[in-house]
N, C-alpha and C positions, 0 to 999 in steps of 0.2 A: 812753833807749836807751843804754846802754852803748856803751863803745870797744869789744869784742870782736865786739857783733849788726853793728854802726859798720861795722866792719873786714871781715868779711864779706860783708856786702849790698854794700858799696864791691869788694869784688874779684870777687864774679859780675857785676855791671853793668858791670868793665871789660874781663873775658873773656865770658864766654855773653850778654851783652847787646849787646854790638859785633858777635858773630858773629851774633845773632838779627834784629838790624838789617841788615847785612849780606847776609844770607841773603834777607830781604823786600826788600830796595832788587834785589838780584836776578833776586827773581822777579818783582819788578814792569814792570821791563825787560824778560824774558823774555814777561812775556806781552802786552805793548804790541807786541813786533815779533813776535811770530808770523806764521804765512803766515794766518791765517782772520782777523785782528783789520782789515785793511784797510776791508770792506765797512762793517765797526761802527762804525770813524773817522768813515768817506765821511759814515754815517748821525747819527752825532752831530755835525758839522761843519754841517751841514745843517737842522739845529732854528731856528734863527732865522729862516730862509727860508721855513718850511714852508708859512706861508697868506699868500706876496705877490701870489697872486691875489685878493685883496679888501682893503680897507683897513682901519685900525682903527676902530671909532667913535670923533666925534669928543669927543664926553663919556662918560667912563668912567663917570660916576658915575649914568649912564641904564642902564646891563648891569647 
């Protein structure tokens, strides 16, 4: 690779790659705190709990 492809691919990845970043750390925020994302937390919070009504067996290696 030359100093000149070098020197280019180095200066969009310190402009348009910071704002691309930027922009996705964003919207990633954005859509964790929406007003609909609540009920989906509650629900993924929730998966480890799912079947404490019965226990595990006790040899895994019998399933």
């Amino acid at each position: 690779m030359d100093m000149e492809t070098y020197s280019l691919l180095r200066s969009f990845a310190d402009s348009w790659g910071l704002l691309a970043m930027t922009a996705f750390f964003v919207g990633v925020v954005i859509w964790v705190l929406r007003p609909g994302a609540r009920r989906e937390q509650d629900d993924a919070a929730s998966i480890p709990f799912r079947h404490d009504d019965r226990p595990a067996p006790a040899d895994r290696s019998e399933t």
